[in-house]
C-alpha positions as CSV (number, residue, x, y, z in Angstrom):
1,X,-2.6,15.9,2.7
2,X,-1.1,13.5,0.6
3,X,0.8,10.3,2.0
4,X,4.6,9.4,0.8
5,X,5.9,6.7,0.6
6,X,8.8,7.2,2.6
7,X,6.0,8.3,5.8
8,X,4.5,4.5,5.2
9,X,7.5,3.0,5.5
10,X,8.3,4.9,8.3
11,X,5.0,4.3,10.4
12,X,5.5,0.4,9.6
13,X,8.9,0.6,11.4
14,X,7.2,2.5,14.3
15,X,4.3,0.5,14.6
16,X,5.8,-2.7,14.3
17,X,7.9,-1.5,17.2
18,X,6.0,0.4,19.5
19,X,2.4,-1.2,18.8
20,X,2.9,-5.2,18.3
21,X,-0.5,-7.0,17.0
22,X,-2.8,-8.1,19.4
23,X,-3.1,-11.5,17.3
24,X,-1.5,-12.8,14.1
25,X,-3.1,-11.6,10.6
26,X,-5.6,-14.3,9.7
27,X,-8.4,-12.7,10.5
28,X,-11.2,-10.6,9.3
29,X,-10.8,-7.1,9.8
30,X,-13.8,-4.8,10.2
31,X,-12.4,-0.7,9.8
32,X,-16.1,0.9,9.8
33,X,-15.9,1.5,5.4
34,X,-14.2,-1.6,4.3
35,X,-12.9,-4.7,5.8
36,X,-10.2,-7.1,5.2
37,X,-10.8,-10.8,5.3
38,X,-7.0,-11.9,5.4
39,X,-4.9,-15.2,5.3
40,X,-1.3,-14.6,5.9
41,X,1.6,-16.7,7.4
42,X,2.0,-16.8,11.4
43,X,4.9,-14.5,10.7
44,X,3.2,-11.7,9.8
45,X,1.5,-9.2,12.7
46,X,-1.1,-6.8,11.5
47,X,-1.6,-2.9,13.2
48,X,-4.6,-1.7,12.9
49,X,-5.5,2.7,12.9
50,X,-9.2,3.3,12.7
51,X,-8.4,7.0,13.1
52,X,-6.8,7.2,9.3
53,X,-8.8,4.1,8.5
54,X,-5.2,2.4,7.9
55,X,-4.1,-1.5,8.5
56,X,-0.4,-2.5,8.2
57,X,0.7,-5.8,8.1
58,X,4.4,-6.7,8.2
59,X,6.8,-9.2,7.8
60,X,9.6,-8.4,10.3
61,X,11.8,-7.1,9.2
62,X,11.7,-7.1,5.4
63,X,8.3,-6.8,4.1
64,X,5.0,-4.4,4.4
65,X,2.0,-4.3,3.3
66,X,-0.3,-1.2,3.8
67,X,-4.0,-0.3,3.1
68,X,-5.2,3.1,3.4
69,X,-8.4,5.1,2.8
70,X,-7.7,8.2,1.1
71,X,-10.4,11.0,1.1
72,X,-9.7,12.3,-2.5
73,X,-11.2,16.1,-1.6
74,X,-8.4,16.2,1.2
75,X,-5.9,16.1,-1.6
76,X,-7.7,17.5,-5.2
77,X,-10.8,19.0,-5.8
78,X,-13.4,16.4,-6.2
79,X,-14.5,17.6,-9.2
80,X,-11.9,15.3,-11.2
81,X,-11.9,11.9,-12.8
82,X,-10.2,8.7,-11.0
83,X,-7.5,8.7,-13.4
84,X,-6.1,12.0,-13.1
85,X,-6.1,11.5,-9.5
86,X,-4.6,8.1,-9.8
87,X,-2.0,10.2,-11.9
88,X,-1.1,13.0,-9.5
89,X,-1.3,10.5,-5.9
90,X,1.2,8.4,-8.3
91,X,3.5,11.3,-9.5
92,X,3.0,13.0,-6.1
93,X,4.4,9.8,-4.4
94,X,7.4,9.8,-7.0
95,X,8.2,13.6,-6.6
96,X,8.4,12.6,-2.6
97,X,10.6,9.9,-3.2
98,X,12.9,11.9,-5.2
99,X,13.3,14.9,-2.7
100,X,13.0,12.7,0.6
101,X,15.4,10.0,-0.9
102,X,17.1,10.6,-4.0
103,X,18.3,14.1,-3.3
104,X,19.7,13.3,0.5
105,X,21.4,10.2,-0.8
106,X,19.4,7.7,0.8
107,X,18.8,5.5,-1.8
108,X,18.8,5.4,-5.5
109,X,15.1,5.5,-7.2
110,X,14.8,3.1,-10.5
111,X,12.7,0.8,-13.1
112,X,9.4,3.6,-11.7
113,X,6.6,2.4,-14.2
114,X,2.8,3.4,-13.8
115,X,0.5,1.2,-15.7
116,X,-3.2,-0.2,-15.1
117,X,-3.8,-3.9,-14.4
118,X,-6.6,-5.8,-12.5
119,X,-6.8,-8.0,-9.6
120,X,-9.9,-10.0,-8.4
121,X,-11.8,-8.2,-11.0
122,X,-10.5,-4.7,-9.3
123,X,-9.6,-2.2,-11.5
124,X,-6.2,-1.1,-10.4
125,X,-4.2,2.1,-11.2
126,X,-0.3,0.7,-10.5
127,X,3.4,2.1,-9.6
128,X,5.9,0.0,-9.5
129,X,9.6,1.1,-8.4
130,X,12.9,-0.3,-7.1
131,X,15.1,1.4,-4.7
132,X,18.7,1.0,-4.6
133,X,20.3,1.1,-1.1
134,X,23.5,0.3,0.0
135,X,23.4,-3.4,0.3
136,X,20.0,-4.2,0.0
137,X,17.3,-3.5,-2.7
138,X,13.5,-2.6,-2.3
139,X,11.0,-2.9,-4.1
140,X,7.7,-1.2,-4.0
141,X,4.3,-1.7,-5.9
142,X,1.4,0.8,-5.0
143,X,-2.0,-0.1,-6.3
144,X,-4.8,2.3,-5.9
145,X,-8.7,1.4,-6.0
146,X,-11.4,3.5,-7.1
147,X,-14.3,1.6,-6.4
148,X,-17.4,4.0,-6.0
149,X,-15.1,7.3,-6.6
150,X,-18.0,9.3,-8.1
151,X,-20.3,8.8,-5.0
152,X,-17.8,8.7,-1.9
153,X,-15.0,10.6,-3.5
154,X,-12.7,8.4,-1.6
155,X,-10.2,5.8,-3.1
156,X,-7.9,3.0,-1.5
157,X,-4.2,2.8,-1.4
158,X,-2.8,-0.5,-1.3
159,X,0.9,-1.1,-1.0
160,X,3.8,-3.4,-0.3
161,X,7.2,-2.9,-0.3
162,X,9.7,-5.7,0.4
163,X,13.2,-5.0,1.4
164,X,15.3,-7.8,0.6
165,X,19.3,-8.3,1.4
166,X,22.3,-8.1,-1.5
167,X,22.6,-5.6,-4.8
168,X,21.1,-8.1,-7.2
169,X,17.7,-8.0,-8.5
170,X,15.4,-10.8,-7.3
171,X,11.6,-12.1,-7.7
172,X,9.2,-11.0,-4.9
173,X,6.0,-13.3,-4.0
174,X,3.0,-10.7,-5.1
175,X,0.8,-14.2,-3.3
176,X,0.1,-11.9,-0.1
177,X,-0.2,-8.8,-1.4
178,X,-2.7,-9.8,-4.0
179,X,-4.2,-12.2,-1.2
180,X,-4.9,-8.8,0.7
181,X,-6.7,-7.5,-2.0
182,X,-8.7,-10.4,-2.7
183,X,-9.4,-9.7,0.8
184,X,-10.8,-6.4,0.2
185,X,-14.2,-5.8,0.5
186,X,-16.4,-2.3,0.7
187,X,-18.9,-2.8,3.5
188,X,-22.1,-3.6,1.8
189,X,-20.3,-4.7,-1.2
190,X,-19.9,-8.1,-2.3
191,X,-17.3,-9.9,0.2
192,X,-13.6,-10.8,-0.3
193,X,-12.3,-13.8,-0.4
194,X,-8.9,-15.0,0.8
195,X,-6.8,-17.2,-1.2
């Protein structure tokens, strides 16, 4: 089953709404495979989803940030490399935007770029997109994580997208986003760090 981009920002929405944080994100957070150890504003609320091993933090109302497990056999067959399913998850989540938003006039899709880059020492396979709507611009970054891919087959989706009013393009903070994955930490592994 593979997870679009236009279904996360749509689960933000709801679960901002209908399931409001327990306690601001500043926290460490514990899902069972990985954990979190986060520093954000008092402005941001986290939502937490053990059952897809999924935590969403948001920014009411403009900005998101989620972080996913993905089981890789769920979506390919495990017998592939990182990178060509890095490829496909990114190309996948492009074709979805295309159909779910492009085609119904939603929004218009731009500026898509896939590249690698590394945070924190994390090798990171990247998209990076803009979407056009009428009167406000978004822009999205997806990062995806591959730490232990050959043993666990499973990889980690990290991504923020940040909704900002007027047509004109403007610079978006990457400080809490790339805070989050700092943050990041395989339980067992060597421990994030917050900055």
């Amino acid at each position: 089953m593979k997870y679009q981009t236009l279904k996360h920002i749509l689960l933000v929405a709801v679960c901002f709404m209908i399931y409001p944080s327990a306690s601001e994100a500043g926290e460490n957070i514990e899902m069972g495979r990985f954990s979190l150890a986060v520093k954000l504003g008092k402005d941001w609320k986290s939502t937490i989803i053990r059952e897809t091993q999924t935590v969403i933090f948001n920014e009411h109302p403009y900005r998101s940030i989620l972080v996913r497990e993905v089981d890789a056999s769920k979506i390919h067959s495990s017998f592939h490399s990182e990178r060509w399913v890095a490829d496909a998850y990114r190309r996948g989540e492009e074709a979805d935007m295309i159909s779910r938003g492009v085609m119904k006039g939603m929004y218009k899709l731009e500026d898509v770029s896939r590249f690698e880059l590394k945070v924190d020492g994390k090798n990171l396979y990247a998209m990076t997109f803009t979407q056009l709507l009428k009167g406000y611009i978004g822009y999205g970054y997806l990062y995806l994580y591959f730490p232990n891919f050959k043993e666990s087959n499973k990889f980690y989706v990290f991504h923020y997208f940040c909704m900002l009013p007027g047509g004109k393009a403007q610079e978006v903070s990457m400080k809490e986003f790339h805070s989050i994955i700092r943050g990041f930490n395989l339980q067992g592994g060597n421990r994030g760090s917050p900055r």
